[in-house]
C-alpha positions as CSV (number, residue, x, y, z in Angstrom):
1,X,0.0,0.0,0.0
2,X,1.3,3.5,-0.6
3,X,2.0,6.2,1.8
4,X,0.2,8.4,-0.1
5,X,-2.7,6.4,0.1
6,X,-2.1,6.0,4.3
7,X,-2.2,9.8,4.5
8,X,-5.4,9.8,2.4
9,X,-7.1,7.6,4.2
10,X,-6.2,8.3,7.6
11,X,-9.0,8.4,10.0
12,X,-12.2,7.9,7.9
13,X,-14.9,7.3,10.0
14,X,-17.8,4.7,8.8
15,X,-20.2,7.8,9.2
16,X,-20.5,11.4,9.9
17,X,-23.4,13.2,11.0
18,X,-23.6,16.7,8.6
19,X,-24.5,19.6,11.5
20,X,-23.6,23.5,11.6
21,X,-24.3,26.7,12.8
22,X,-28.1,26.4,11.8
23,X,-28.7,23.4,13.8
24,X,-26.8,25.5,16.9
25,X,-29.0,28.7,16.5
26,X,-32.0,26.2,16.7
27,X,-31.3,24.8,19.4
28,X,-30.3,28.4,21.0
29,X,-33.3,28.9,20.3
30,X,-35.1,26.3,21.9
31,X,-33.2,27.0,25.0
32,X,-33.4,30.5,25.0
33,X,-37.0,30.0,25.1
34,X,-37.7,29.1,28.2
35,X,-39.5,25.9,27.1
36,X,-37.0,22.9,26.0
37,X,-38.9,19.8,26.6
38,X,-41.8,18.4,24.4
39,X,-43.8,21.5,22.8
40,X,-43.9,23.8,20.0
41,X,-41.0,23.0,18.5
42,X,-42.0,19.4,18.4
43,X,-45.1,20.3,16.8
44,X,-43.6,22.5,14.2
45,X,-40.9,19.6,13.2
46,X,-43.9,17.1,13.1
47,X,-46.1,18.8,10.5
48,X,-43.0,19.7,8.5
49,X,-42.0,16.1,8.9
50,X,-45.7,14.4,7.7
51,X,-45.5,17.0,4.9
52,X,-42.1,15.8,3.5
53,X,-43.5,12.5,3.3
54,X,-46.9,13.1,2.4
55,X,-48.3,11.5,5.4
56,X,-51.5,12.8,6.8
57,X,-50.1,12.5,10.8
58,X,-46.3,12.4,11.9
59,X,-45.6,11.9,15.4
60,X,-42.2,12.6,17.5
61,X,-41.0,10.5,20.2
62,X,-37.7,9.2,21.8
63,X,-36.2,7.5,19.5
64,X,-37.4,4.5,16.9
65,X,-37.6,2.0,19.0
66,X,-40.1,3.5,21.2
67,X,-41.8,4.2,17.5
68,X,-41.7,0.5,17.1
69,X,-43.2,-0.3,20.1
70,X,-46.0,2.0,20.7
71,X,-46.6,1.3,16.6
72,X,-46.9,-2.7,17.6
73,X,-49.4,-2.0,20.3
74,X,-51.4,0.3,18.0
75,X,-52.5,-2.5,15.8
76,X,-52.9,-4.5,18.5
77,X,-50.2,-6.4,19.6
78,X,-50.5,-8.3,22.7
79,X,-49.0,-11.4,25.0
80,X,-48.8,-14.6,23.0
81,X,-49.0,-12.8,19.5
82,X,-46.7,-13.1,16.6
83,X,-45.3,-10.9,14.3
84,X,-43.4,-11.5,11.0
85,X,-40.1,-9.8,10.3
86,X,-36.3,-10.0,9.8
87,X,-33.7,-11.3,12.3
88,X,-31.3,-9.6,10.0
89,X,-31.6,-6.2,11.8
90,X,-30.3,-4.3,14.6
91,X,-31.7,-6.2,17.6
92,X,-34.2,-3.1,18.4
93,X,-36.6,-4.4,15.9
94,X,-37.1,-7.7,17.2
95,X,-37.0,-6.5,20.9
96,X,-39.5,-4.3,20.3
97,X,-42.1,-7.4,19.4
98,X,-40.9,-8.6,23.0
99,X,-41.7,-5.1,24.8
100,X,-45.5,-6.3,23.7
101,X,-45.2,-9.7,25.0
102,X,-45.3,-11.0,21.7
103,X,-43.0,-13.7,19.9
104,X,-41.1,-12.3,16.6
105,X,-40.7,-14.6,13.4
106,X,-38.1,-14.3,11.9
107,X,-38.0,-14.8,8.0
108,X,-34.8,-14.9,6.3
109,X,-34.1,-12.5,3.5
110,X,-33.2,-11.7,-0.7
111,X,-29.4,-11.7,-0.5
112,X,-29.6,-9.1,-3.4
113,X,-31.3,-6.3,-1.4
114,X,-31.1,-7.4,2.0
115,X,-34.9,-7.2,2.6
116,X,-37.2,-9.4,3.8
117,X,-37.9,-12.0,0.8
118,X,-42.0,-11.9,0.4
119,X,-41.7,-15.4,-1.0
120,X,-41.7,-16.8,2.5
121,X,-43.8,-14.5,4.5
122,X,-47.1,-17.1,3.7
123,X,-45.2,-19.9,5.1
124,X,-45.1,-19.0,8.4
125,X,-48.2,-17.0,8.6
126,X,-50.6,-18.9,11.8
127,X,-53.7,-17.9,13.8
128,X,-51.1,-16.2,16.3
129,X,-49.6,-13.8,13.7
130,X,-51.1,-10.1,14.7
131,X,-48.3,-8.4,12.3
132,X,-45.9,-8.0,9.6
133,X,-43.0,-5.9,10.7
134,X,-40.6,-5.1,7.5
135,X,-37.7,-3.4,7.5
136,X,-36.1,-0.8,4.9
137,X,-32.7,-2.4,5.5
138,X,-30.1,0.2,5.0
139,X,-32.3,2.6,3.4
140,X,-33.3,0.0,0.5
141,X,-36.8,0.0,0.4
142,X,-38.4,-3.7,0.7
143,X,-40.9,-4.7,-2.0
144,X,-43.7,-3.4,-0.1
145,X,-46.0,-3.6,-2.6
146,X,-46.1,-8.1,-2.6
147,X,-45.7,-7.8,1.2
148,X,-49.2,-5.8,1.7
149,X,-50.5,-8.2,-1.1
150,X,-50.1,-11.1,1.1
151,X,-51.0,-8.7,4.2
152,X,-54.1,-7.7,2.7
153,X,-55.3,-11.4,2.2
154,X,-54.9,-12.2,5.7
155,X,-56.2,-8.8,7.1
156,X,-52.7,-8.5,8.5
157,X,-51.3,-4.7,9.5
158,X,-48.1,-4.0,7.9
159,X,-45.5,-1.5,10.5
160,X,-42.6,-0.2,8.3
161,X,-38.9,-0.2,10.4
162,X,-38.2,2.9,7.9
163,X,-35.0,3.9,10.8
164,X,-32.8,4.2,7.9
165,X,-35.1,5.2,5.2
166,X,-35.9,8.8,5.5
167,X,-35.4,10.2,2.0
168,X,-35.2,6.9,0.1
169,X,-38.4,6.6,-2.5
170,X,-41.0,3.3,-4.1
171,X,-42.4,3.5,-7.2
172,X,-46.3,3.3,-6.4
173,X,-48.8,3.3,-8.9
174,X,-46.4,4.6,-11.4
175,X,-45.1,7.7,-9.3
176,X,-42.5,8.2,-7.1
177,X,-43.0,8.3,-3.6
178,X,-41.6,8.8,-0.2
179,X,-41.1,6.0,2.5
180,X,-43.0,7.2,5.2
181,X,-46.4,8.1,3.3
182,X,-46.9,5.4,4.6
183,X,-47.8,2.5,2.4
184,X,-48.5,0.1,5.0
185,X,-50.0,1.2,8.2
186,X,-47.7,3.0,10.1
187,X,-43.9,3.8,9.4
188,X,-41.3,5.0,12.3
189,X,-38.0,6.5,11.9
190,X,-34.8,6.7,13.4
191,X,-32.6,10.3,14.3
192,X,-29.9,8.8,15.7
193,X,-26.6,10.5,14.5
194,X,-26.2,7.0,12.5
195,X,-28.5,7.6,10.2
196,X,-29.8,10.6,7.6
197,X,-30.4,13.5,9.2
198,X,-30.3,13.4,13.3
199,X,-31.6,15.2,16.1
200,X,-28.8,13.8,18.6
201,X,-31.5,10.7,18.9
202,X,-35.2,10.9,18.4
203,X,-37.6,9.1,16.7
204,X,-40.9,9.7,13.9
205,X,-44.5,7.6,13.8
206,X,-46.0,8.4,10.3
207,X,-49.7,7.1,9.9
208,X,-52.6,8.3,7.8
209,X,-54.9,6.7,10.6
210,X,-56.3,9.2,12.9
211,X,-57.0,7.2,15.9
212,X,-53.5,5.7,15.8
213,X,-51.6,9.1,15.5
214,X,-54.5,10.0,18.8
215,X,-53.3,6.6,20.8
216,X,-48.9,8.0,20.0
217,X,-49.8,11.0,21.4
218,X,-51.5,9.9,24.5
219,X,-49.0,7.0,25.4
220,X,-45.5,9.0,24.8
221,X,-46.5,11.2,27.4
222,X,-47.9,8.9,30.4
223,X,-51.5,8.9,28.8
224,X,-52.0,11.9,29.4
225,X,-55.2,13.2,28.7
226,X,-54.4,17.0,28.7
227,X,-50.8,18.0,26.8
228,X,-48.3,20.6,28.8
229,X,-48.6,22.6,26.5
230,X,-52.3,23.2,26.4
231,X,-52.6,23.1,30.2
232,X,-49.8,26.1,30.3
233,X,-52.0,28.2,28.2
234,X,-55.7,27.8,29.3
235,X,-57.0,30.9,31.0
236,X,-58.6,28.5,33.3
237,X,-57.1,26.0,36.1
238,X,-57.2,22.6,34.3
239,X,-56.6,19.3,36.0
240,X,-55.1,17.0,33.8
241,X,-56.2,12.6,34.1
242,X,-54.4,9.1,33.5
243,X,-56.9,7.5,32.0
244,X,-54.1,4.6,30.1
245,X,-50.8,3.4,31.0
246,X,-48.1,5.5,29.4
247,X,-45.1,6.2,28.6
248,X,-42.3,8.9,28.5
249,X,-41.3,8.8,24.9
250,X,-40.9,12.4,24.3
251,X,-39.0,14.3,21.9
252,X,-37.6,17.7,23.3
253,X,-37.8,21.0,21.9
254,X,-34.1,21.1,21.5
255,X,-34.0,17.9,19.6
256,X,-37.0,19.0,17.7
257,X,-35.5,22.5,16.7
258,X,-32.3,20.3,15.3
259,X,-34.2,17.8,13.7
260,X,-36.6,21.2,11.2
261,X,-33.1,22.4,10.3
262,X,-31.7,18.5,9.8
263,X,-35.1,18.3,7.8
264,X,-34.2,21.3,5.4
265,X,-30.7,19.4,4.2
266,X,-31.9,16.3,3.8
267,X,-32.9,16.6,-0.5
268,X,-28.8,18.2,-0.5
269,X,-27.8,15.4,1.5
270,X,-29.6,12.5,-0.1
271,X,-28.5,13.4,-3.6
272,X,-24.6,13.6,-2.6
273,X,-25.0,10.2,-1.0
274,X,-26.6,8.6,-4.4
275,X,-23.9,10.3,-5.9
276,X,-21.5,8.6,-3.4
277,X,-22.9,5.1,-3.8
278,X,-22.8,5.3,-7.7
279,X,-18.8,6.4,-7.5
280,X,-18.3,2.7,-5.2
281,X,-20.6,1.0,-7.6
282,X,-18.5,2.5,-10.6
283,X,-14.7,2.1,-8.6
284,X,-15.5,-1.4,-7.5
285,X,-17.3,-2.8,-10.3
286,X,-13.8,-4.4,-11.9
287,X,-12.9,-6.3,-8.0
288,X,-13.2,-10.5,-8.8
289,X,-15.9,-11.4,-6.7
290,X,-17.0,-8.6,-4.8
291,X,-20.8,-8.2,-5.2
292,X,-22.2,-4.8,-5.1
293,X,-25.6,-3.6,-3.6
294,X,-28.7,-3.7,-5.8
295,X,-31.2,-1.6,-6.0
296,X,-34.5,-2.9,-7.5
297,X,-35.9,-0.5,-10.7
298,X,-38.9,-0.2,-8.0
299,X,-36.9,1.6,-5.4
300,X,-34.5,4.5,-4.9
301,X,-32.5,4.4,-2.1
302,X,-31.1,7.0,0.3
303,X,-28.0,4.9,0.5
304,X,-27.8,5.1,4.3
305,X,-25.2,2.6,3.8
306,X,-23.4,1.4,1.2
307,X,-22.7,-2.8,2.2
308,X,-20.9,-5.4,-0.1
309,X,-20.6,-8.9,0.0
310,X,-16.4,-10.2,-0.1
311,X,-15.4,-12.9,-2.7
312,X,-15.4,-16.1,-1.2
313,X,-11.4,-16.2,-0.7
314,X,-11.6,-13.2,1.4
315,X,-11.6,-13.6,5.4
316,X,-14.3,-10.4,7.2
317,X,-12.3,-9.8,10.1
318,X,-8.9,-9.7,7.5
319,X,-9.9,-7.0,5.1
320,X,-11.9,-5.4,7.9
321,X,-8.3,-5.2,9.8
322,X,-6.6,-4.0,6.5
323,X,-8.9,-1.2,5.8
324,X,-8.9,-0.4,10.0
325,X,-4.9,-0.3,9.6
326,X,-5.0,2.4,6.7
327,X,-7.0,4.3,8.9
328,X,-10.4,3.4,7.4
329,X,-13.1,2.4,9.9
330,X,-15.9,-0.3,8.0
331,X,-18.5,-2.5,10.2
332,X,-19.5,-6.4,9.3
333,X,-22.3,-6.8,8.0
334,X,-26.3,-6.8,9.7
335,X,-26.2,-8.5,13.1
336,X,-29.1,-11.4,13.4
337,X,-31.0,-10.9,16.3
338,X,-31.4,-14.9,16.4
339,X,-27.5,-14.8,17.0
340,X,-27.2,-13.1,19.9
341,X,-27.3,-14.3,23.0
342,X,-30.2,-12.4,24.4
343,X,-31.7,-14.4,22.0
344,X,-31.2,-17.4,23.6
345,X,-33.1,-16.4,26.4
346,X,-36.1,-14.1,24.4
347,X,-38.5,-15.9,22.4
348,X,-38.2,-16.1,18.8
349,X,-39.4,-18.4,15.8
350,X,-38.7,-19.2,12.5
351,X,-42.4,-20.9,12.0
352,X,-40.7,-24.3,12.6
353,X,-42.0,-25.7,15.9
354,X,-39.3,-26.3,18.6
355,X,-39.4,-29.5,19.9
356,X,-38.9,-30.3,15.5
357,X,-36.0,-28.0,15.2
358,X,-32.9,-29.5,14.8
359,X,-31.2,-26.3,14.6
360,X,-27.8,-25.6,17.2
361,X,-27.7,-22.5,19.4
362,X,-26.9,-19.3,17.1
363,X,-27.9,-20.7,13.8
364,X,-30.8,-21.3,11.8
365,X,-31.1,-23.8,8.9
366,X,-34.4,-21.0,7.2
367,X,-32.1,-17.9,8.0
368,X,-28.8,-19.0,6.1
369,X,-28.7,-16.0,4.0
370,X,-29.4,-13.6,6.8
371,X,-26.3,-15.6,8.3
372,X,-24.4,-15.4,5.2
373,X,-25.1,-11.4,5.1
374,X,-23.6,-11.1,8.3
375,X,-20.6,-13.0,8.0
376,X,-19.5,-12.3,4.3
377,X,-20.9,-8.2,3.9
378,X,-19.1,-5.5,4.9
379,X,-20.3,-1.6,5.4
380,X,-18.1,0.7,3.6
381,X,-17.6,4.7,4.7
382,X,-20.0,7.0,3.1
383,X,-21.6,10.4,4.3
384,X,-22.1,13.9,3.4
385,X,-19.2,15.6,3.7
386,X,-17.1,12.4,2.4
387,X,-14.3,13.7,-0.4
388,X,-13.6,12.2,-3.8
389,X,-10.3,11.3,-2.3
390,X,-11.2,9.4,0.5
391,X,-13.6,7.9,-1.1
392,X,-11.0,6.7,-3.9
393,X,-8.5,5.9,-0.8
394,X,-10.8,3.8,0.6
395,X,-11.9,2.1,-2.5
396,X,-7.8,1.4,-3.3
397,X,-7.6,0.1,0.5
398,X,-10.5,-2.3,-0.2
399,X,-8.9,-3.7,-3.5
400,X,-5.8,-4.4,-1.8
401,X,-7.2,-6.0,0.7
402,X,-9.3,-8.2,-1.8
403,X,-6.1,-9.3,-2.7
404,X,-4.5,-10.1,0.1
């Protein structure tokens, strides 16, 4: 490897959140305010929010697992249910199917997109199932279209995992159209400085169901039934009631007045990033092996991440310690939730019956390309401010360590 390529490529983080002064004045402002929890901020990122994604209701809380979560027991969710979704994903998705009491099954996915494969989703579809819970893995959209097919003939709801996906687009009825409408029945998204845009961490429900956006806005504040906000400017005394469990899920002001100015940047931000992910596809497309991303002619993806799968000679934990050496930081691919230990413990299915799986702990003869994704992908650097020379540093990095 050259030196000039160790000096370009020294220190390149896997991601880099894309704040400035705007996102500082906001939240001076919010603080300067007086008021810096949950309040008019929140409100004014919310309808800006629903109208970037053409939903009719958008809802702020903590962060997207709380979306998750209070989105599961909206469609009713409850002890002894099961939902459909991924074990390829971070762990908060399935884990949020246990906050409800409810068993998760898992369903392995295309090795092309990452996404759930709709192919399977029938085949482990019982009287328990309550849910489909699909995930816009790394920004790809799934093919949501055959998932609420199937949903539809089982009078299944259908909760988007869209944490990655703010900005990425489906082709729907010949037009283009933002994740987060939603499609299915509810859609939450994740601020976290991982991801798009970020408010620090924070979290968006998008619905076009009225009683559902009602039900987030009771439960993220204790249930309730009178808002702060409302109470602190009634001309009369008001005594506010607890008519539901509830719970603290709020988004702050401060968060809130980051994530309108977060919200302005994102078309800026989602177009370099395309541009980004095109450059790897073009740079790596001559590497023996390596398989790039694909995105589907029905979806258009923000690129939240940009993961490819290693030829077969190549060891992960190798060329991951190659790239680290030059200075370039890169993360293995998806976890599985099934994997992990806590997973030995939480409950979890595949839609084979337990006392018939022959299966060892860790592993899952119906998952093995949500195992293979993990153990042969690896997630390259790519955000905003990225340069044309890192990115060509890191690209040189990677084809060396192809090599070796």
């Amino acid at each position: 490897m050259s030196e000039s390529i160790k000096n370009i490529t020294q220190n390149i983080a896997i991601a880099k959140p894309w704040l400035g002064e705007a996102e500082a004045n906001a939240a001076s402002r919010a603080i300067m305010s007086g008021w810096v929890t949950q309040g008019p901020e929140v409100a004014a990122f919310e309808q800006e929010f629903a109208a970037y994604v053409g939903a009719s209701h958008a809802c702020a809380v903590s962060n997207c697992t709380t979306a998750l979560h209070l989105a599961l027991l909206a469609v009713g969710v409850q002890p002894g249910d099961e939902v459909i979704t991924v074990s390829h994903s971070y762990i908060a998705t399935a884990n949020s199917i246990r906050y409800c009491g409810a068993v998760p099954v898992f369903v392995d996915i295309e090795p092309q997109t990452f996404n759930i494969n709709p192919l399977l989703i029938n085949d482990v579809i019982s009287e328990r199932t309550r849910a489909i819970l699909v995930v816009h893995q790394m920004g790809m959209p799934c093919d949501l279209k055959a998932i609420l097919d199937i949903a539809k003939q089982h009078g299944l709801p259908v909760i988007e995992d869209a944490a990655c996906a703010i900005g990425s687009e489906i082709l729907w009825d010949g037009q283009w159209e933002k994740i987060g409408k939603p499609h299915g029945d509810i859609a939450c998204f994740s601020f976290h400085p991982r991801k798009v845009i970020t408010t620090g961490d924070g979290g968006m429900i998008t619905t076009n169901n009225s009683e559902y956006d009602k039900q987030f806005r009771l439960w993220r504040q204790h249930g309730m039934s009178v808002p702060d906000t409302v109470r602190h400017g009634a001309k009369q005394v008001i005594f506010e009631s607890y008519p539901m469990l509830g719970y603290n899920y709020r988004m702050t002001d401060i968060q809130a007045a980051v994530g309108r100015e977060q919200l302005k940047r994102l078309p800026e931000i989602v177009e370099r990033r395309r541009y980004l992910a095109q450059r790897y596809e073009e740079m790596l497309a001559d590497v023996v092996g390596l398989k790039l991303p694909s995105e589907p002619t029905r979806a258009k993806s923000n690129w939240q991440s940009f993961c490819v799968r290693l030829p077969e000679k190549c060891n992960q934990s190798q060329v991951m310690q190659v790239l680290l050496d030059a200075g370039v930081s890169t993360r293995r691919g998806i976890m599985c939730a099934h994997r992990e230990l806590a997973y030995q413990i939480e409950s979890w299915s595949c839609g084979v019956k337990q006392k018939d799986c022959e299966c060892e702990a860790g592993s899952c003869k119906l998952l093995t390309e949500s195992e293979q994704a993990q153990e042969r992908a690896i997630i390259l650097p790519l955000f905003h401010q990225m340069s044309q020379e890192e990115q060509n540093g890191v690209v040189e990095v990677l084809k060396t360590a192809c090599q070796v």
